[in-house]
N, C-alpha and C positions, 0 to 999 in steps of 0.2 A: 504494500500500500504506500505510495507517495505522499508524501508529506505538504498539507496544504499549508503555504506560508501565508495566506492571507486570513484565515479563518481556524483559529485554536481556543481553548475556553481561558483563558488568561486574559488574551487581546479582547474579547467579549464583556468577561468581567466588568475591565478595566476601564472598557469604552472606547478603547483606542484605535484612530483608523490609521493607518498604513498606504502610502502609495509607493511607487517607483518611477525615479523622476529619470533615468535612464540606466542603466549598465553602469553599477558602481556607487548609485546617488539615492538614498531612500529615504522618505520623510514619514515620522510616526507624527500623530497628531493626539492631543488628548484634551476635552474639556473637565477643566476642577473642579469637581464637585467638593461634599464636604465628608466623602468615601475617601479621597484621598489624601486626607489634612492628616496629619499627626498631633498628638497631643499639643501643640506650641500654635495651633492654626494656620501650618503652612504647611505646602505639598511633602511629601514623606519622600526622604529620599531611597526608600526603595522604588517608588512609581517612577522616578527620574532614572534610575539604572535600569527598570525592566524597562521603561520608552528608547533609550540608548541601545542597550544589547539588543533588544526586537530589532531597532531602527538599523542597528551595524550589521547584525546576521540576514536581516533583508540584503542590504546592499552589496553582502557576500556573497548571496546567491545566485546573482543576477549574473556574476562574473565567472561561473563554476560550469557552465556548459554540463548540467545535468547533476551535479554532485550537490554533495550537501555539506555542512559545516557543524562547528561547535565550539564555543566560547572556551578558549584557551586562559585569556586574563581579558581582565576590560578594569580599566582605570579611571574612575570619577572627581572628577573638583566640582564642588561645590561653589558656585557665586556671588548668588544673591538668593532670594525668599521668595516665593511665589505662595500667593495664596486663592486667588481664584482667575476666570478667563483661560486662553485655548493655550498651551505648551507647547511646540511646534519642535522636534529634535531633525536634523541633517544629519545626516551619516552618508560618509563619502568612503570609498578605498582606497590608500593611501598608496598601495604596494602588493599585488596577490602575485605571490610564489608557489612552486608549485605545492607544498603541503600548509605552509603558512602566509594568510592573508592578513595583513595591516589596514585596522579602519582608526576611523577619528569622527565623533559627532561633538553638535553643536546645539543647547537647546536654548532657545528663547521664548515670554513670554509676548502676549498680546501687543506691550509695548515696543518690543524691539530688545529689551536687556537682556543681558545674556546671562542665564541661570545657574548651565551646570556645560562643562565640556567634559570630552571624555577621549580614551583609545582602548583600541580595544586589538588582542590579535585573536584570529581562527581559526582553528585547522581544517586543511580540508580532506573530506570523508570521500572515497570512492562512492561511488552508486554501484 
């Protein structure tokens, strides 16, 4: 069975939609509810690493001519606070070699600030 990268019960969950913006480029989208605050009233940053890892493991697949991947490390900063409105993360491929692929995203809120950046590497899985 193939694995549907647009439709998993996580990204459902979570609300989060997903495009690909070509070969390498993949944007997760997510509106803040108050499911994803943590106790302090601001986005949880695990919702910003699962929007990053989703967003970069898209962006990896797009390059894999059929294979598939999996989060080797992924590296988060934190920048600023968000607490409500739509979280937009980028995730571009920096470098895909052939077992390990190099990504890097970028998340900003409604205003343009930039929240949380990240890298991430991937290994890539035969099919």
């Amino acid at each position: 069975m193939e694995p549907d990268h647009d439709d998993f019960p996580l990204r459902r969950f979570l609300g989060m939609d997903m495009d690909v913006i070509e070969p390498g480029h993949a944007v997760t989208r997510l509106r803040i509810g108050e499911t994803h605050l943590n106790p302090n009233g601001v986005v949880h940053g695990g919702v910003l690493f699962t929007m990053i890892d989703t967003g970069m493991g898209l962006a990896v697949v797009t390059v894999l001519d059929g294979n598939r991947c999996a989060s080797i490390e992924v590296h988060l900063r934190f920048l600023s606070a968000a607490a409500s409105g739509v979280m937009e993360a980028h995730s571009t491929v920096v470098r895909r070699g052939g077992r390990v692929v190099h990504v890097e995203s970028r998340v900003h809120d409604e205003a343009g600030t930039l929240v949380a950046t990240g890298t991430g590497t991937f290994a890539v899985i035969s099919a």
